[in-house]
DRENTORKOL-3810 file (N, C-alpha, C; in nm, 4 decimals):
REM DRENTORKOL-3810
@n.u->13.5888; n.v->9.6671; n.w->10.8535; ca.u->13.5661; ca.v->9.6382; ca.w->10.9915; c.u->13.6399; c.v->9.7396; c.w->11.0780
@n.u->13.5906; n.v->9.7370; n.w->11.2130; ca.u->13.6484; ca.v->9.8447; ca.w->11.2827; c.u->13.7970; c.v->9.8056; c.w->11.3002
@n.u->13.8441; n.v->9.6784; n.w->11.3150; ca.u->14.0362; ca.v->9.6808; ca.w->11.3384; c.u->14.0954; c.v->9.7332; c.w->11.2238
@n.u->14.0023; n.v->9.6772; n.w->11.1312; ca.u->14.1050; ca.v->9.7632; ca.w->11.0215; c.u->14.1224; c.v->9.9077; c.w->10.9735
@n.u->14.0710; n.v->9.9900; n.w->11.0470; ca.u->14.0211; ca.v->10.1617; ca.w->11.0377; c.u->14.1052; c.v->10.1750; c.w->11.1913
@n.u->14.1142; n.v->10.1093; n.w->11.2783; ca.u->14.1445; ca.v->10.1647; ca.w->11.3551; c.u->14.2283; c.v->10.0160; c.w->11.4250
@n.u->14.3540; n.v->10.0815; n.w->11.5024; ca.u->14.4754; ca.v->9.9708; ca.w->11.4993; c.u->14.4945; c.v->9.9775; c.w->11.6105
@n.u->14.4059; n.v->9.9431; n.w->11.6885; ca.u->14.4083; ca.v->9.8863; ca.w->11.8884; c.u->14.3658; c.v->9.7835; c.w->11.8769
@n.u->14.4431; n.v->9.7172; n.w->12.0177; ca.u->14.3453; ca.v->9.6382; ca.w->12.0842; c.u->14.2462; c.v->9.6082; c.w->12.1245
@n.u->14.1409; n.v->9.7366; n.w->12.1350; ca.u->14.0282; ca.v->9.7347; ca.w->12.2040; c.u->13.9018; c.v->9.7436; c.w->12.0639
@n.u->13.9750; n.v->9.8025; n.w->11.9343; ca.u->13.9020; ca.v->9.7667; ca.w->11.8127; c.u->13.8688; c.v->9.6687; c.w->11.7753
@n.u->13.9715; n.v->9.5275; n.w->11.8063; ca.u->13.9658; ca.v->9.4367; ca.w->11.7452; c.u->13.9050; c.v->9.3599; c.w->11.8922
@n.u->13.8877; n.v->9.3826; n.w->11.9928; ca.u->13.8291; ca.v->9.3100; ca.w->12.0826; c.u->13.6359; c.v->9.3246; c.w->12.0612
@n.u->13.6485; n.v->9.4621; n.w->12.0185; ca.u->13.4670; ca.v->9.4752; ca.w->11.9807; c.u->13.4509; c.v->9.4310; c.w->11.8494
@n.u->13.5553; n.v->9.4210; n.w->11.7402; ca.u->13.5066; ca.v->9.3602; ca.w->11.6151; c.u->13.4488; c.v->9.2463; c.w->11.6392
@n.u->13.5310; n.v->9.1766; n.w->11.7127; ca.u->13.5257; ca.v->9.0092; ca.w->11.7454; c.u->13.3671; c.v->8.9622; c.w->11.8173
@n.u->13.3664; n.v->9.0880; n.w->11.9090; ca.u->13.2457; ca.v->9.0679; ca.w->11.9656; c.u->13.1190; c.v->9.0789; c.w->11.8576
@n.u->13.1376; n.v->9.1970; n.w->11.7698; ca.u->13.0325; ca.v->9.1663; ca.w->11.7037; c.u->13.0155; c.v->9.0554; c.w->11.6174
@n.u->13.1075; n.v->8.9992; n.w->11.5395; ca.u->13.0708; ca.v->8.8397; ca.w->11.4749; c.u->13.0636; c.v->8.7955; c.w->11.5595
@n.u->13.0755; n.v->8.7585; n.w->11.6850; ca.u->13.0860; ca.v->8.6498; ca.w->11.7245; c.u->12.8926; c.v->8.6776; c.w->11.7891
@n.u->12.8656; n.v->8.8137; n.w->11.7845; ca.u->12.6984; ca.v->8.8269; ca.w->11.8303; c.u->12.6276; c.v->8.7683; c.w->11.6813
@n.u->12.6528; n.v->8.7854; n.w->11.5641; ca.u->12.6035; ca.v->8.7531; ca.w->11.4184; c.u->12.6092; c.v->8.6053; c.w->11.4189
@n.u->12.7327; n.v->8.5576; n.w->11.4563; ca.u->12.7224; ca.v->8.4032; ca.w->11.4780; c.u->12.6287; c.v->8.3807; c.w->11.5249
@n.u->12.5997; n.v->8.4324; n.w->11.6380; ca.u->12.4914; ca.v->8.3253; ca.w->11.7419; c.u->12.3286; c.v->8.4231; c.w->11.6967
@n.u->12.3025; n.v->8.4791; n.w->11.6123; ca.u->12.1763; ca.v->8.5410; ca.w->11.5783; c.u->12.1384; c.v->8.4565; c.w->11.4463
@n.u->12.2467; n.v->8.4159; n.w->11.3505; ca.u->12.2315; ca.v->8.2675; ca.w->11.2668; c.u->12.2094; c.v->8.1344; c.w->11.3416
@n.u->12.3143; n.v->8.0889; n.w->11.4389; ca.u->12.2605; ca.v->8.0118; ca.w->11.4612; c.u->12.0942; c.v->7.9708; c.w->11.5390
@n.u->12.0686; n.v->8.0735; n.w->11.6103; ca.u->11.9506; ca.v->8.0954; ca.w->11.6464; c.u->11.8503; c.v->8.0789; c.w->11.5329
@n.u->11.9078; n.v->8.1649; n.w->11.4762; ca.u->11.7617; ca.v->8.1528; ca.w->11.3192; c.u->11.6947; c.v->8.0154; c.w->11.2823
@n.u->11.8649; n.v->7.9250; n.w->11.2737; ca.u->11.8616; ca.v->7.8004; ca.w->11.2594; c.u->11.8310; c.v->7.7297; c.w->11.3033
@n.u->11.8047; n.v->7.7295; n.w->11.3898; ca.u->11.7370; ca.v->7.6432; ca.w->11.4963; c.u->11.6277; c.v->7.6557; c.w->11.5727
@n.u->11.5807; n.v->7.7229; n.w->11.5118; ca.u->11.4172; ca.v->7.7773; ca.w->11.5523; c.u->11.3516; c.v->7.8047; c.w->11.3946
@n.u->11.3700; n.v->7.7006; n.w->11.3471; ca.u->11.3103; ca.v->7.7251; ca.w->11.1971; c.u->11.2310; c.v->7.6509; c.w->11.1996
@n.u->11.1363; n.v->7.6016; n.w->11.2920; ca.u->11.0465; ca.v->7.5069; ca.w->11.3318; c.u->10.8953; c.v->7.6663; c.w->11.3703
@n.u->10.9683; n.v->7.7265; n.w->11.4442; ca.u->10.9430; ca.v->7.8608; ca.w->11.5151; c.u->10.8636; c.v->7.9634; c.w->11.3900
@n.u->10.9675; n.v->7.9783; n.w->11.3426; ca.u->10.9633; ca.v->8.0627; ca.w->11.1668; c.u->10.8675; c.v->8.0015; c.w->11.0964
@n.u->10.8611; n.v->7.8873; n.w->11.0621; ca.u->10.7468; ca.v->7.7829; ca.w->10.9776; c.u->10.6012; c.v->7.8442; c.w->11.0434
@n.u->10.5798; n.v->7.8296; n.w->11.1877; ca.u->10.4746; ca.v->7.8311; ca.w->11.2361; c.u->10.4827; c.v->7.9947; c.w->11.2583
@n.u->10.5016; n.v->8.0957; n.w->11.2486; ca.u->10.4877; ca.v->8.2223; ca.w->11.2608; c.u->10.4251; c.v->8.2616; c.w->11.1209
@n.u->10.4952; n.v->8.1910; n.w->11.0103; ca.u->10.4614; ca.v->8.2358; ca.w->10.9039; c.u->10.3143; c.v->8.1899; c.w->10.8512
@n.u->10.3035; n.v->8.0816; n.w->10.8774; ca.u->10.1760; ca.v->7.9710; ca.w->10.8618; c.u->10.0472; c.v->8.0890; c.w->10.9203
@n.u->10.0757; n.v->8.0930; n.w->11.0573; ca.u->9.9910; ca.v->8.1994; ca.w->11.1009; c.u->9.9641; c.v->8.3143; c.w->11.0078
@n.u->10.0812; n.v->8.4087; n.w->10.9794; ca.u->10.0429; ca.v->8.5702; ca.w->10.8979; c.u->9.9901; c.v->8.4792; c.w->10.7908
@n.u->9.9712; n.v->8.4013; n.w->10.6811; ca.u->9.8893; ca.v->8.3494; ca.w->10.6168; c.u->9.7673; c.v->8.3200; c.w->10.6040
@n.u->9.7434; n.v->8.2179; n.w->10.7732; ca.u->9.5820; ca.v->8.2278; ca.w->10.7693; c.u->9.5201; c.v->8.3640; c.w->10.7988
@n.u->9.5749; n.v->8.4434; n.w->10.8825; ca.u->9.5230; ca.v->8.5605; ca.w->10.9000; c.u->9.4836; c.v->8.6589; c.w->10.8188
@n.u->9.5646; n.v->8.6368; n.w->10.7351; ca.u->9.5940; ca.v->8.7349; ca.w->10.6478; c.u->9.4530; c.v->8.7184; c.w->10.5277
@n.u->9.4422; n.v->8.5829; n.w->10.4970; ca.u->9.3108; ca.v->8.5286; ca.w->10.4324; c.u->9.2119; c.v->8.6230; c.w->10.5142
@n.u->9.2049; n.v->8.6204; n.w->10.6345; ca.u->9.0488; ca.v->8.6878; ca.w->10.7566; c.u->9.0441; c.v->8.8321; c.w->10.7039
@n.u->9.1686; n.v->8.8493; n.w->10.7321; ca.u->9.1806; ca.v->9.0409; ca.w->10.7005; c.u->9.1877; c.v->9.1210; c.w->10.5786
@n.u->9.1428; n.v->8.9956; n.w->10.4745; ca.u->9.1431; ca.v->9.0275; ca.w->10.3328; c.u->8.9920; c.v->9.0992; c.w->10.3296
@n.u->8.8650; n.v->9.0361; n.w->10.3777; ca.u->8.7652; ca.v->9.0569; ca.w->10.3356; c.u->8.7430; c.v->9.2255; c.w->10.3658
@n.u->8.8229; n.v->9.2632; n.w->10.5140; ca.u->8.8170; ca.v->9.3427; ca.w->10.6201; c.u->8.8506; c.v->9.5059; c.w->10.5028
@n.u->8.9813; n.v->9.4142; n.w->10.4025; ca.u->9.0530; ca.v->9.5618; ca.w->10.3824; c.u->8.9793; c.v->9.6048; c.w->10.2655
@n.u->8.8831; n.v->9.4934; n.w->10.1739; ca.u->8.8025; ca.v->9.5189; ca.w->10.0348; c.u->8.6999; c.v->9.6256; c.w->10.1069
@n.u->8.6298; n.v->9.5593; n.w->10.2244; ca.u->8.5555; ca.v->9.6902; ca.w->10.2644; c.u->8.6318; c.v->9.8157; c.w->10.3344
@n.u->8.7213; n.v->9.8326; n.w->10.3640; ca.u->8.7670; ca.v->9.9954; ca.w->10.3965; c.u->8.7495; c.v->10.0555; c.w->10.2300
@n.u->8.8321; n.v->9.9311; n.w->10.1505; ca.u->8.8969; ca.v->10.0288; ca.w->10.0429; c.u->8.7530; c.v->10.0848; c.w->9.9430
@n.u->8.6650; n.v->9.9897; n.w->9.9659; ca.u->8.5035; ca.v->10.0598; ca.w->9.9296; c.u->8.4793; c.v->10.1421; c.w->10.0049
@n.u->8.4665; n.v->10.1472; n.w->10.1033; ca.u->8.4326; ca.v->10.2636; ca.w->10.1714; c.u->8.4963; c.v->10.4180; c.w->10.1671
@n.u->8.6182; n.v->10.3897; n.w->10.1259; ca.u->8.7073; ca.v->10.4645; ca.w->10.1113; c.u->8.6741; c.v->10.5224; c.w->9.9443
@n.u->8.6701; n.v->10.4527; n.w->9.8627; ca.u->8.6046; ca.v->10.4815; ca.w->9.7466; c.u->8.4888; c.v->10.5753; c.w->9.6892
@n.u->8.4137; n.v->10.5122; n.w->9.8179; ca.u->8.2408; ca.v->10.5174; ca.w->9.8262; c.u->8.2913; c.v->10.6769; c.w->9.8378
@n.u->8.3730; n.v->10.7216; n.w->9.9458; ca.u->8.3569; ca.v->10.8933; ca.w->10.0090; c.u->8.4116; c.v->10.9291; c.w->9.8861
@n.u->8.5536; n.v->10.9276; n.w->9.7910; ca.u->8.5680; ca.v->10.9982; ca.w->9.7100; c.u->8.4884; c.v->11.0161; c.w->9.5905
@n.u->8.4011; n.v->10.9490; n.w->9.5321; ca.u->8.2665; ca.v->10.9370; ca.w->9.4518; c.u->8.1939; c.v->11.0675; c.w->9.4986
@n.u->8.1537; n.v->11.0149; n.w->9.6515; ca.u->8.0408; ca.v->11.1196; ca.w->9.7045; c.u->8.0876; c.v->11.2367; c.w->9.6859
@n.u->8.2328; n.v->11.3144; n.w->9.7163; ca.u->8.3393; ca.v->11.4072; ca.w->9.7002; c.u->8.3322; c.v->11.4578; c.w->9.5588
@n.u->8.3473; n.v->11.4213; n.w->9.4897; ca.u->8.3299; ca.v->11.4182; ca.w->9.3788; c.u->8.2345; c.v->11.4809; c.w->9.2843
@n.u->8.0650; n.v->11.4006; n.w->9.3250; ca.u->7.9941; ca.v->11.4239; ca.w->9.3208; c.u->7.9277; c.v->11.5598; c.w->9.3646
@n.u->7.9787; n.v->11.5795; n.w->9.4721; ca.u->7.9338; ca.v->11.7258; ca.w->9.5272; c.u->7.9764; c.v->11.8942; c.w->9.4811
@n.u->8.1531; n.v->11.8076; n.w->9.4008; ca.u->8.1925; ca.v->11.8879; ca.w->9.3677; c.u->8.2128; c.v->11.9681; c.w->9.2178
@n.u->8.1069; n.v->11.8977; n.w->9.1780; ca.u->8.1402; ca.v->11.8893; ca.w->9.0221; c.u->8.0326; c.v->12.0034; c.w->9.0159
@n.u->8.0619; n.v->12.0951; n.w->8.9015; ca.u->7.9839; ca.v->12.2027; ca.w->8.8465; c.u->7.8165; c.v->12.1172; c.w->8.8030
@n.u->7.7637; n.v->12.2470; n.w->8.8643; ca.u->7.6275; ca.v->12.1924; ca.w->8.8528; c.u->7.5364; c.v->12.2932; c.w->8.7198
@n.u->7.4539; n.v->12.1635; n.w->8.6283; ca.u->7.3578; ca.v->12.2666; ca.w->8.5346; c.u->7.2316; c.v->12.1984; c.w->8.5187
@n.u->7.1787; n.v->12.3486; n.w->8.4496; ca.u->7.0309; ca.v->12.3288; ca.w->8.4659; c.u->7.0086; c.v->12.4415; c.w->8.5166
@n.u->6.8536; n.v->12.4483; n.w->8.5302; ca.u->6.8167; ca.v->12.5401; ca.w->8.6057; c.u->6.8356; c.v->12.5348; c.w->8.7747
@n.u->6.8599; n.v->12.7277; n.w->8.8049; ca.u->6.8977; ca.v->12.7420; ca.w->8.9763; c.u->6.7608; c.v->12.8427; c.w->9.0080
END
């Protein structure tokens, strides 16, 4: 911690401040875990919607390196 690296008064007045900001960012957590439940609930259902969304990029995305592929591959037979 900073008082102990450094031996003022004014070290140990901002150490303090910062637990004492960590305190109250736990207790917050804690008490809005009603908050958290329902945030999370949400990215869940959503997340179900935006499933179908990302199978088609990642085909599509597929689809071009195939075509890529395809174009690039040595060609035989007659020219």
């Amino acid at each position: 911690m900073l008082s102990s690296v450094l031996n003022s008064s004014k070290a140990v007045q901002v150490n303090i401040s910062i637990i004492r900001a960590f305190v109250f960012l736990r207790q917050y957590a804690l008490s809005h875990r009603d908050l958290t439940e329902k945030l999370k609930e949400l990215e869940r259902k959503h997340d179900k919607k935006f499933k179908d969304v990302y199978e088609a990029i990642n085909y599509l995305l597929s689809k071009d390196n195939v075509n890529t592929e395809q174009k690039n591959r040595k060609q035989i037979g007659f020219k």
